[in-house]
C-alpha positions in Angstrom: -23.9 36.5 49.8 -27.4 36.1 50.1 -28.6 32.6 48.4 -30.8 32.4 45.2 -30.6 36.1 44.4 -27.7 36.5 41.9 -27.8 35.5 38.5 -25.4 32.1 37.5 -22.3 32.8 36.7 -21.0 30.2 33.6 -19.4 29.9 30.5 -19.9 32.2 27.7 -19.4 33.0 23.7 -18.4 36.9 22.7 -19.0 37.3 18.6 -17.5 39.9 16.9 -19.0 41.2 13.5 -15.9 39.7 12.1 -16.6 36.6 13.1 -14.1 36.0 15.9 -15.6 34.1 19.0 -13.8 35.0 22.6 -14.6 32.4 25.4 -14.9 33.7 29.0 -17.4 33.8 32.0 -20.9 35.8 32.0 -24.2 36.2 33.5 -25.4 35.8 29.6 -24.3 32.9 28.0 -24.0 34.8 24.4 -23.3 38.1 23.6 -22.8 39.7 19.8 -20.3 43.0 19.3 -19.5 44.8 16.4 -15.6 45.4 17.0 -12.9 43.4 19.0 -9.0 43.0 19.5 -8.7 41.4 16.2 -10.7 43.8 13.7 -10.8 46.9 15.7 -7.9 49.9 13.9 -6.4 50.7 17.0 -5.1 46.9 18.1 -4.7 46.2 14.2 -2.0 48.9 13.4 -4.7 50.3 11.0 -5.5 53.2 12.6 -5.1 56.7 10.8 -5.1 60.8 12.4 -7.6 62.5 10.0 -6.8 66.0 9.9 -10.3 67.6 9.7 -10.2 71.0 8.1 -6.8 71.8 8.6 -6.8 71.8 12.4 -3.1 70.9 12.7 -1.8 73.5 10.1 -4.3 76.2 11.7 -3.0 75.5 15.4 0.7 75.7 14.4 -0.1 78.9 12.0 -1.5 80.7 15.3 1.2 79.5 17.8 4.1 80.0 15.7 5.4 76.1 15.3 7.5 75.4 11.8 6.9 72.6 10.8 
């Protein structure tokens, strides 16, 4: 590697909207997110399908599928 051209690589704070802090190693030493692991549905279990318009019912209607 070629000396004095990359950025320092250090410590650094990830803050969620929810106000969880994550420590780990960056080029910027603080960086703000609106989701993570421990507010975002999927990891949370909070996560819901939303049927829009009938898709589901209107697929099995034209294939055939009971339900």
């Amino acid at each position: 590697m070629k000396k004095d051209i990359h950025p320092e690589y250090g410590d650094a704070t990830v803050i969620c909207a929810c106000g969880n802090q994550i420590e780990t190693k960056s080029t910027v030493k603080e960086m703000h997110v609106n989701t993570c692991s421990s507010c975002h549905p999927f990891y949370t279990g909070q996560s819901t399908f939303i049927d829009s318009e009938g898709r589901v019912e209107q697929f099995r209607r034209r294939y055939g599928q009971k339900q």
